[in-house]
N, CA, C and O atoms as a GROMACS GRO file, in nm:
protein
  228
    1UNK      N    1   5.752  -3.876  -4.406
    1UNK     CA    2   5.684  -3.843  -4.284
    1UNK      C    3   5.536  -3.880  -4.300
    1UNK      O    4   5.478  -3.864  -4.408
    2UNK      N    5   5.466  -3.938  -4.170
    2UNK     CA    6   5.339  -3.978  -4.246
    2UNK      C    7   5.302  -3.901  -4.084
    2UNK      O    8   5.385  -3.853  -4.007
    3UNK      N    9   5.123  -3.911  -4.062
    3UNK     CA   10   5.052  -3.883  -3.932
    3UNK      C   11   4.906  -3.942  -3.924
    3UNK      O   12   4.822  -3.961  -4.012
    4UNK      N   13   4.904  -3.970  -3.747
    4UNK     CA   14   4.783  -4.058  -3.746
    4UNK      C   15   4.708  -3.962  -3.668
    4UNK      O   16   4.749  -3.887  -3.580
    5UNK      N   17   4.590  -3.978  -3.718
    5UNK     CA   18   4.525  -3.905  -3.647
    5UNK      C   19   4.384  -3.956  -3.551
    5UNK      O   20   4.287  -3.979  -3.623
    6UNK      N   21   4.359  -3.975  -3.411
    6UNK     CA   22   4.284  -4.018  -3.338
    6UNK      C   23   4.180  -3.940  -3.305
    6UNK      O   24   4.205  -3.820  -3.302
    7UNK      N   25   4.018  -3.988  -3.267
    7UNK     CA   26   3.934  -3.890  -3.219
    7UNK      C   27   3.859  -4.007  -3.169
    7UNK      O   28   3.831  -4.114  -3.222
    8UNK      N   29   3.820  -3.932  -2.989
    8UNK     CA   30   3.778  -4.007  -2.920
    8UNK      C   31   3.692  -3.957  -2.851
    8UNK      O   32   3.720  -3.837  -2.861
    9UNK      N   33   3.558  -3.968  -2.750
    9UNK     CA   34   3.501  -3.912  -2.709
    9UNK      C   35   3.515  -3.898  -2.562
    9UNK      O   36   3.436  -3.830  -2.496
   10UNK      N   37   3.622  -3.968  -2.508
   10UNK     CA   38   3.646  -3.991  -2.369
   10UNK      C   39   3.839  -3.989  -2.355
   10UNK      O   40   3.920  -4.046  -2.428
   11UNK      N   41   3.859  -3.918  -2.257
   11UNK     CA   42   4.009  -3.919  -2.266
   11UNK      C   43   4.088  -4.055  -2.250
   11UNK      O   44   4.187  -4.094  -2.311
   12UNK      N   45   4.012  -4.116  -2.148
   12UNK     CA   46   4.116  -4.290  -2.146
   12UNK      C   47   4.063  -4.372  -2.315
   12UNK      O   48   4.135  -4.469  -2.338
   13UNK      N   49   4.002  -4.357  -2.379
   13UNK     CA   50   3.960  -4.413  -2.458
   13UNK      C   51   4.074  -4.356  -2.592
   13UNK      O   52   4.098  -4.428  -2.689
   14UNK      N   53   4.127  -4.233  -2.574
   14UNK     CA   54   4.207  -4.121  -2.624
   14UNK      C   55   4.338  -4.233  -2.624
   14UNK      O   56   4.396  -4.301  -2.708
   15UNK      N   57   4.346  -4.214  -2.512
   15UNK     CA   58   4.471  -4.237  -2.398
   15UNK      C   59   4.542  -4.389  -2.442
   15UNK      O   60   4.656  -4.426  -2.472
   16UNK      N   61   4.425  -4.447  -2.429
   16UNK     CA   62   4.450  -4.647  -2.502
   16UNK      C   63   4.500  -4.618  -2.653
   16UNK      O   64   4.614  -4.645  -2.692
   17UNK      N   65   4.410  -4.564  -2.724
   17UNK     CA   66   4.454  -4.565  -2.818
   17UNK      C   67   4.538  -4.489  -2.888
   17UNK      O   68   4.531  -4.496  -3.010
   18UNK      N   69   4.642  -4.397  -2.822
   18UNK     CA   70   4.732  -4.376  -2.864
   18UNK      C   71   4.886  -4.463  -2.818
   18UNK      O   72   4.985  -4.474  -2.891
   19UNK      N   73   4.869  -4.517  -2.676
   19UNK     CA   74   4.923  -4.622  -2.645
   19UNK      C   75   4.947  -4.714  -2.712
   19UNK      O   76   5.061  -4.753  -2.735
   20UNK      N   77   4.858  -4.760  -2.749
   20UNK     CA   78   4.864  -4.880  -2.795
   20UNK      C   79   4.937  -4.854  -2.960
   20UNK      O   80   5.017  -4.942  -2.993
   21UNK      N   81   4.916  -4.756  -3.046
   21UNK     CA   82   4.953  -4.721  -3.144
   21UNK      C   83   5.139  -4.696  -3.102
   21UNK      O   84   5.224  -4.773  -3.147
   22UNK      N   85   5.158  -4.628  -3.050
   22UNK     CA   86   5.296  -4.600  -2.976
   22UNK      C   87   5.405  -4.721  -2.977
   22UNK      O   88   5.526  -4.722  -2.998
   23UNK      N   89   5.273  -4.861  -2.933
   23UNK     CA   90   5.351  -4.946  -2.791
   23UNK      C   91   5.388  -5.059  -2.950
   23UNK      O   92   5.466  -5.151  -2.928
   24UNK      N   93   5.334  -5.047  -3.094
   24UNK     CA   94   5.385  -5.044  -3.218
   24UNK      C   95   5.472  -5.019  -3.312
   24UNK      O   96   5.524  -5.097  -3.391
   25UNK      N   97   5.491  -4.865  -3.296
   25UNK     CA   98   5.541  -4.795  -3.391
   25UNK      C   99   5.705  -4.814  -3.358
   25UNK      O  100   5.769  -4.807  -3.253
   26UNK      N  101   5.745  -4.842  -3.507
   26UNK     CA  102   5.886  -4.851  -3.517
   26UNK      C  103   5.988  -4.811  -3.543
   26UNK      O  104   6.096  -4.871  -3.538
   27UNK      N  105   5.958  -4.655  -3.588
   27UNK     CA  106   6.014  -4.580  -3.672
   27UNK      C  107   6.024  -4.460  -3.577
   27UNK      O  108   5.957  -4.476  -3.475
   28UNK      N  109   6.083  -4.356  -3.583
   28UNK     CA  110   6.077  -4.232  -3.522
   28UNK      C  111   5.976  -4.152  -3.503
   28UNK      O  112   5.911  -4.111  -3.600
   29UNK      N  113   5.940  -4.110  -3.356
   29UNK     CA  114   5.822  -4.053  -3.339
   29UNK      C  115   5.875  -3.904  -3.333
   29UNK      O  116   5.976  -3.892  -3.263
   30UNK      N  117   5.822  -3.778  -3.397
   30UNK     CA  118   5.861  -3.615  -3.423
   30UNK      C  119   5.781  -3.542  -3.363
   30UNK      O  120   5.824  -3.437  -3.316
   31UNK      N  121   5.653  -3.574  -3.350
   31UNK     CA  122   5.560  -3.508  -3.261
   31UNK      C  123   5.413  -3.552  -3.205
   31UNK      O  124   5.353  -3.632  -3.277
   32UNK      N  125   5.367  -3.522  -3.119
   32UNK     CA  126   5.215  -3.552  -3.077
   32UNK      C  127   5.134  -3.416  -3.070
   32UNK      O  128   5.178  -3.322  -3.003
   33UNK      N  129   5.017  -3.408  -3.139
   33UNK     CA  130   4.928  -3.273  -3.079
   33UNK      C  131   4.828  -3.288  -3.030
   33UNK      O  132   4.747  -3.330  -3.112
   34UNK      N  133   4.787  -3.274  -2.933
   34UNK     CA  134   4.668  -3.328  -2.845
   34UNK      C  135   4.558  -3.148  -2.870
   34UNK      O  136   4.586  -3.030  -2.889
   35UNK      N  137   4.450  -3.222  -2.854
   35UNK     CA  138   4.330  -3.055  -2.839
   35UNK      C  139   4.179  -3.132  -2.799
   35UNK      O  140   4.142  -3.246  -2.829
   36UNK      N  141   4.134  -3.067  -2.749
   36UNK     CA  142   4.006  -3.082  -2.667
   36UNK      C  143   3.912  -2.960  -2.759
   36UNK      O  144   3.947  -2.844  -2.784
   37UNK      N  145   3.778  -3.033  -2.798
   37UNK     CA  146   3.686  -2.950  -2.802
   37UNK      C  147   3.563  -2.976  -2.751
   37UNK      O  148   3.524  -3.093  -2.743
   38UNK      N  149   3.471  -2.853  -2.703
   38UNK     CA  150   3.341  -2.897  -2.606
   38UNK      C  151   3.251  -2.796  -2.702
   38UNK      O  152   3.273  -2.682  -2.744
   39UNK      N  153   3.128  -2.898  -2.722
   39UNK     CA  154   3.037  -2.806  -2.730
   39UNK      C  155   2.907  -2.843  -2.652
   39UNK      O  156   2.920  -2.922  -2.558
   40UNK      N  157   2.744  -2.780  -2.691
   40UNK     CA  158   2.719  -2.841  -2.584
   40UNK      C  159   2.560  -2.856  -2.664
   40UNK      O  160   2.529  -2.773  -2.749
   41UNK      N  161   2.484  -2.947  -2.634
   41UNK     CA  162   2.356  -2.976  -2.775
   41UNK      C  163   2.262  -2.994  -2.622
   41UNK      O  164   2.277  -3.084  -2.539
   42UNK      N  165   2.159  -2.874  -2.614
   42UNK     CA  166   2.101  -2.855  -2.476
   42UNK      C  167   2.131  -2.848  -2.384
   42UNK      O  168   2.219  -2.767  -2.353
   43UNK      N  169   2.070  -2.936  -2.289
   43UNK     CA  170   2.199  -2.933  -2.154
   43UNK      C  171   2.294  -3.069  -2.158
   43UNK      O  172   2.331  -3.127  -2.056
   44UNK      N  173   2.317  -3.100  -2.254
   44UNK     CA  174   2.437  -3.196  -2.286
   44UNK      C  175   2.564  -3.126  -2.298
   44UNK      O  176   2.540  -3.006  -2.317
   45UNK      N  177   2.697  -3.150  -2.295
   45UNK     CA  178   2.823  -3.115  -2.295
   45UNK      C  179   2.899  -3.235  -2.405
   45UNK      O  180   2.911  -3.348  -2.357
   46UNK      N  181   2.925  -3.223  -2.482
   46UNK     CA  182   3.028  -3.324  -2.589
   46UNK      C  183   3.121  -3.257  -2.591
   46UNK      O  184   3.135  -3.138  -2.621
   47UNK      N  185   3.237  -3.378  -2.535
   47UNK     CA  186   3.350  -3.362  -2.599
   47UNK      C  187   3.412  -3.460  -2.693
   47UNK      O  188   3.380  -3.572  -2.733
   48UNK      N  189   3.532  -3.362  -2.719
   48UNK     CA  190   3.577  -3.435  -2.853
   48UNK      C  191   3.712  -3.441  -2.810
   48UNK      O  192   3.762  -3.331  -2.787
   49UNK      N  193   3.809  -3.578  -2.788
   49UNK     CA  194   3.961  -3.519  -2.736
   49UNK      C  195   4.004  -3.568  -2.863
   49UNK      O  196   3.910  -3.630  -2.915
   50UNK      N  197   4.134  -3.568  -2.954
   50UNK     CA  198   4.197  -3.578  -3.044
   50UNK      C  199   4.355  -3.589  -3.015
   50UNK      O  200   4.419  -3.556  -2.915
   51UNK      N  201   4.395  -3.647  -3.133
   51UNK     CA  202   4.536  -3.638  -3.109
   51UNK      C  203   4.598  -3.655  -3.244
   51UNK      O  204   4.537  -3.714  -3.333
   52UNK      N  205   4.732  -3.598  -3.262
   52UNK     CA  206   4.772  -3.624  -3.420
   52UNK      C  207   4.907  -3.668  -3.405
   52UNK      O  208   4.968  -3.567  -3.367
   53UNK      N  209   4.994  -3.771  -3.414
   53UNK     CA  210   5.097  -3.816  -3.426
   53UNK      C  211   5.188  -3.812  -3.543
   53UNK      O  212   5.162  -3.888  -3.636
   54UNK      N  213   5.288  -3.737  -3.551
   54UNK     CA  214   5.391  -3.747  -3.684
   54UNK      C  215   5.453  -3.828  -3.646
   54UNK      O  216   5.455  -3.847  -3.524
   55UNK      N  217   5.534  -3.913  -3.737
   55UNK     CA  218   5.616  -3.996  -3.726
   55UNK      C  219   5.693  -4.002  -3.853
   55UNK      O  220   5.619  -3.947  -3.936
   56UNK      N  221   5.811  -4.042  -3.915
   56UNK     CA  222   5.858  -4.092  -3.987
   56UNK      C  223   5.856  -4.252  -4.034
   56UNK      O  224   5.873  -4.352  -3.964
   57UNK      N  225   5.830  -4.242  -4.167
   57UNK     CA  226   5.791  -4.351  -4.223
   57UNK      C  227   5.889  -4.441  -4.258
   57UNK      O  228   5.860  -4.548  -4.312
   0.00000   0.00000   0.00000
């Protein structure tokens, strides 16, 4: 079992690149975990979207 793990600062940017990893993979996919974190540096807002893919190797 192996896992990839993505971090992006914009959700379509998220979004491509788990696609595109997907629109690859050849082996059995077991799970995806997606999570959002915000924080905020003044009046700025950052986010962080992520994603972690298991798969079998």
């Amino acid at each position: 079992m192996k896992v990839k793990i993505f971090d992006e600062s914009h959700e379509k940017d998220l979004e491509a690149s788990v696609n595109e990893f997907l629109s690859g993979l050849t082996s059995e996919l077991i799970d995806i975990k997606y999570n959002v974190a915000i924080s905020t540096c003044g009046e700025e807002q950052i986010y962080c979207f992520s994603a972690m893919i298991v798969y079998e190797s």
